[in-house]
C-alpha positions in Angstrom: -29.7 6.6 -28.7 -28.8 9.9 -27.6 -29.9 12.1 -24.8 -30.1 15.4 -25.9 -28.9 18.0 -24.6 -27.0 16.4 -21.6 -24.8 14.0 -23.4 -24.0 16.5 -26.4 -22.6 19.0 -23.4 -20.6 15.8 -21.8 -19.4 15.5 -25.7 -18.4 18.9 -26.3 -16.6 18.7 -23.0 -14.8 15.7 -23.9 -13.7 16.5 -27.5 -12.7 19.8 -26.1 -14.6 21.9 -28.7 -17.5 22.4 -30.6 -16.3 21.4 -34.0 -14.7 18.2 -32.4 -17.8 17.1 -30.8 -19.5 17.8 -33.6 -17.1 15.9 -35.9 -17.1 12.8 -33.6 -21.0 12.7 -33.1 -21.7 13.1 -37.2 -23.8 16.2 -35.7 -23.9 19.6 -37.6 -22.0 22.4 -35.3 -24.9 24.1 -35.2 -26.9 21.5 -33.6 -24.8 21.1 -31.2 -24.2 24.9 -30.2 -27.9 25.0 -29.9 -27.9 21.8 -27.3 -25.8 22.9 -25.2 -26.8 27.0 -25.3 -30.7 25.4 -25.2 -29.3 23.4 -21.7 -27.8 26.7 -19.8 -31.1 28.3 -20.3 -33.2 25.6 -19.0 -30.9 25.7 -16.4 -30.5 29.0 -15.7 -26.4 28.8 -15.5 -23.7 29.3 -17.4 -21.7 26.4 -18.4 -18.7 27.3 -20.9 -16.9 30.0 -21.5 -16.4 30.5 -25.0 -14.3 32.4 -26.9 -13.0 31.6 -30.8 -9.9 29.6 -30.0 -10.8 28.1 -26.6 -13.7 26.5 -24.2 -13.4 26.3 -20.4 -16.0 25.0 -18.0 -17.5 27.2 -15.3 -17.7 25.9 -11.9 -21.4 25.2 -12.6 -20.3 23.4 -16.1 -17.9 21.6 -14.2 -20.0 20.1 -11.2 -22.9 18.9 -14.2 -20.0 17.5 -15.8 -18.4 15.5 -12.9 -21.9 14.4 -12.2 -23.1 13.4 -15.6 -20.8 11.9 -17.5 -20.6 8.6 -16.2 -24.5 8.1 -15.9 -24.8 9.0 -19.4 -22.3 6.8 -20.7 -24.3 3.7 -18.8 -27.9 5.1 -19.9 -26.9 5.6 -23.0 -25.4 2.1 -23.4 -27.9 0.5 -21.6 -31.0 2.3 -24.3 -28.9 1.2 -27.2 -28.9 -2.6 -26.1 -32.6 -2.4 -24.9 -33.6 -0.8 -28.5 -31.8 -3.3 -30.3 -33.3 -6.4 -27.9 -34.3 -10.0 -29.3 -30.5 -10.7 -29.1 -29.8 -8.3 -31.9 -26.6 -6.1 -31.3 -26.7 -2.7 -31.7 -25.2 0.9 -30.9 -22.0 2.7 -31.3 -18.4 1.0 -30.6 -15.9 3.8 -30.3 -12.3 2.0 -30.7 -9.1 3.9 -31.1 -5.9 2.2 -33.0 -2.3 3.2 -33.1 -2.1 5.7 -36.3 0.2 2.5 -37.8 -2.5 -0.3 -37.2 -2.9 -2.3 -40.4 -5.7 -0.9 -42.1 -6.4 -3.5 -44.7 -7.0 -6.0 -41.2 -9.3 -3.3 -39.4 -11.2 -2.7 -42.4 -11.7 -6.2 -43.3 -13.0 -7.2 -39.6 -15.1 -3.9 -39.0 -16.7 -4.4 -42.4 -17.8 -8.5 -41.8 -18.9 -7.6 -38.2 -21.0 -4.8 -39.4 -22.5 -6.9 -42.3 -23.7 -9.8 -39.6 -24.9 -7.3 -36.5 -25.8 -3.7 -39.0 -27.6 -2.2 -36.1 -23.8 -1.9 -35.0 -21.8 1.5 -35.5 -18.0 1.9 -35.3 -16.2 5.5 -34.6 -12.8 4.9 -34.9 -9.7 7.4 -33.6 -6.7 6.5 -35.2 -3.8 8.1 -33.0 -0.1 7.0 -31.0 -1.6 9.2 -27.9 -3.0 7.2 -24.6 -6.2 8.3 -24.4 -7.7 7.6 -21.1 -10.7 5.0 -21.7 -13.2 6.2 -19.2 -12.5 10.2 -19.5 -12.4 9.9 -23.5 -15.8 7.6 -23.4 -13.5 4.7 -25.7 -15.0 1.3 -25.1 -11.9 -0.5 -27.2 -8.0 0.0 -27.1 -5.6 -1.4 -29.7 -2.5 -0.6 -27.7 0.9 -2.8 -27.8 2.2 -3.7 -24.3 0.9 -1.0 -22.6 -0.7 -2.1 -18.8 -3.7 -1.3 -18.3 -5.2 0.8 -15.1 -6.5 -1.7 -12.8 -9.7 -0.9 -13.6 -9.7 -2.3 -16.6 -9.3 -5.7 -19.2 -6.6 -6.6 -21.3 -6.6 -9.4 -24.2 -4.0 -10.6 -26.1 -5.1 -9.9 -30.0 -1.1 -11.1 -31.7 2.2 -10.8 -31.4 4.4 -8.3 -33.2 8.1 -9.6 -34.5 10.2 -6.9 -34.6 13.5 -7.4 -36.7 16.3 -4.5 -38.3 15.8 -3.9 -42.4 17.5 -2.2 -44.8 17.2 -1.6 -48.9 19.4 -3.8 -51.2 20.5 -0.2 -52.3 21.9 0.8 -49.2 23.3 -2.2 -48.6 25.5 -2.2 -51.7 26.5 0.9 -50.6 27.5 0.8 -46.8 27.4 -3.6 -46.4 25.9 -5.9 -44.0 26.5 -4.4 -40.2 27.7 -7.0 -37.6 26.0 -5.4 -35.2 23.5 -2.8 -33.5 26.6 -0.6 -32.9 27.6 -0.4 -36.4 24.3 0.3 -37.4 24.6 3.8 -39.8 22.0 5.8 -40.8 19.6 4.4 -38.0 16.2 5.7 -38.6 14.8 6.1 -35.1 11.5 6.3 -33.3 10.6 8.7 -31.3 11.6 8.6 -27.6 9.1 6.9 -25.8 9.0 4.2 -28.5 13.0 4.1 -28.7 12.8 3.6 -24.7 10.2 0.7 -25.5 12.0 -0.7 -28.0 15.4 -0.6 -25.9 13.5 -2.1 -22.6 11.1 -5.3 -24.2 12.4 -5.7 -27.6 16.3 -5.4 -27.2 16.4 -6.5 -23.8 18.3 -3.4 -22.2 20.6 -2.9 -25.5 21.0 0.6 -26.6 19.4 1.5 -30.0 22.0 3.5 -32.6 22.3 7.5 -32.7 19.3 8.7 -35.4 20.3 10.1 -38.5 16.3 11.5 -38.4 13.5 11.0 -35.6 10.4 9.9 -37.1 6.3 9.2 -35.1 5.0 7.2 -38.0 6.3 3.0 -38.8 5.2 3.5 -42.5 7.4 6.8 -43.2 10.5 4.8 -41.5 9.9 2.2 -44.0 9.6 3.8 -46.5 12.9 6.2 -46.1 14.2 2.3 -45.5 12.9 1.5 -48.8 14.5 4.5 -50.3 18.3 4.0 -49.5 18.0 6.4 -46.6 18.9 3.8 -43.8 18.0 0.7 -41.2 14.9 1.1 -39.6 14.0 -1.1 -36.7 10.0 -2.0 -37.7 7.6 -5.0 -37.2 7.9 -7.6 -39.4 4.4 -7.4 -40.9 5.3 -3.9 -42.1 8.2 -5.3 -44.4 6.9 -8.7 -45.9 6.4 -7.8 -49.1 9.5 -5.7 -49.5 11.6 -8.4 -48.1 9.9 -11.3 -50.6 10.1 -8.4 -53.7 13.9 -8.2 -53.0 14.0 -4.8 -51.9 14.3 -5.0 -48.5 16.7 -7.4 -46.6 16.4 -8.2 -43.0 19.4 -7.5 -40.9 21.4 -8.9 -37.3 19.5 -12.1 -37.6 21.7 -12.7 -34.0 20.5 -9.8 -32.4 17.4 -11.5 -30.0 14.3 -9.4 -30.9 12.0 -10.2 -28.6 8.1 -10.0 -29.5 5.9 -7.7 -28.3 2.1 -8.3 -28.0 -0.6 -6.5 -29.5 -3.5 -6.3 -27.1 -7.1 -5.0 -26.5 -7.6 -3.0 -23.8 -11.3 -2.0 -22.7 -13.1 -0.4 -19.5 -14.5 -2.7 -17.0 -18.3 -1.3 -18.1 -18.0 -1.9 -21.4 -16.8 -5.6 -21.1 -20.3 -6.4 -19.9 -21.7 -4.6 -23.3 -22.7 -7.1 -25.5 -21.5 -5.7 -28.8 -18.3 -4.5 -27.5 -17.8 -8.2 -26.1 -18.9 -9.8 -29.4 -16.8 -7.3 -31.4 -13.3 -8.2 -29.4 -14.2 -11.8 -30.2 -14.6 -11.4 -33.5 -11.6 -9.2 -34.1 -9.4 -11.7 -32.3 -10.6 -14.5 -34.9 -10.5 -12.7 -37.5 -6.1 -11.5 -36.5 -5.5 -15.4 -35.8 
């Protein structure tokens, strides 16, 4: 249930734009300009400051901002369980996945949870950035072994396996490294993943210079696949490749460690029950 016009101004606020609220709300731009524009004149205040490239809040946007967002979130949560009632789950789930998450997995669980509760919406923000649960209004988290603020819960969904792979074609040409430092070609993450990597996965052992510096698992793999070099990717990524014969693992001694694949959620929306219902069903459906 919405609450026009206050919680279409806390979403313009938090997508930073017009467009982008309107874009995550499935509301027309025009709609929403006229929410908030309708709000300052009931008001009597100003609240952005617009221009066509960038949004600011006034002090007066910012005070009704501070104020209302949190209260909205909770009303708004609390009308879409109440409308739904008779134990029937309803209202939006907003859940954001690293842009690698298995598709084919998230598809399949969102689409079987929706078919038993279809009072139940999903908006889903694909994307390797943090976003903060409470400030970005997110009520699930795919994240991998990142700790959460204290505030909030964390629950084990699986466990990645990590191992090295290269093509058969590039192994014919350059051979079967003995280990990490021999490594050519090394396709690497980006820092803060190479840092990650280095810390849990490699147990303080320093990943090879990069040839190239890629953001996204499935482009690694698939330079890998393409004779370019070793990537270092999760196993799950490379299981077909590997039974097909065009991938081989490599440094079978090397000691990846796993790393674990978890849900993360707010506090307040662990006491939601379709956000509750929707982590237990995602967790059953991963095992």
């Amino acid at each position: 249930m919405k609450l026009d016009p206050i919680q279409t101004f806390v979403e313009v606020v938090r997508a930073g734009g017009f467009t982008a609220a309107a874009r995550r709300t499935g509301t027309p731009r025009s709609t929403v300009s006229l929410q908030v524009r309708a709000l300052e004149e009931t008001l009597g205040v100003r609240l952005l400051k617009r221009s066509t490239r960038s949004l600011a809040l006034t002090d007066e946007g910012q005070r009704l901002y501070d104020k209302a967002s949190g209260p909205v979130d909770v009303l708004v949560r609390t009308l879409d369980d109440l409308q739904a009632g008779d134990g029937v789950l309803g209202g939006l789930i907003r859940l954001t996945v690293p842009a690698d998450f298995p598709t084919a997995l998230l598809a399949s669980a969102i689409t079987s949870f929706t078919q038993a509760h279809t009072a139940v919406r999903f908006q889903i923000m694909s994307t390797n950035a943090v976003m903060d649960l409470v400030e970005d209004n997110i009520d699930i988290a795919v994240r991998v072994g990142v700790n959460p603020a204290q505030t909030a819960i964390e629950r084990r969904l699986l466990d990645i396996e990590w191992a090295f792979y290269a093509s058969t074609s590039w192994l014919e040409r350059k051979g079967q490294p003995e280990n990490i430092s021999e490594v050519e070609d090394f396709i690497s993450p980006q820092p803060v993943l190479r840092g990650y990597l280095e810390r849990h996965v490699l147990g303080g052992v320093s990943l090879p210079a990069g040839a190239i510096e890629v953001d996204s698992h499935a482009l690694a793999r698939d330079l890998m696949l393409n004779g370019f070099g070793v990537a270092i990717l999760p196993q799950g990524l490379c299981q077909d490749a590997v039974m097909t014969g065009k991938a081989e693992p490599l440094l079978p001694r090397a000691g990846l460690r796993p790393t674990r694949l978890n849900l993360t959620f707010p506090h307040r929306a662990d006491m939601v029950p379709r956000v509750r219902a929707f982590a237990d069903h995602i967790c059953a459906h991963f095992r």
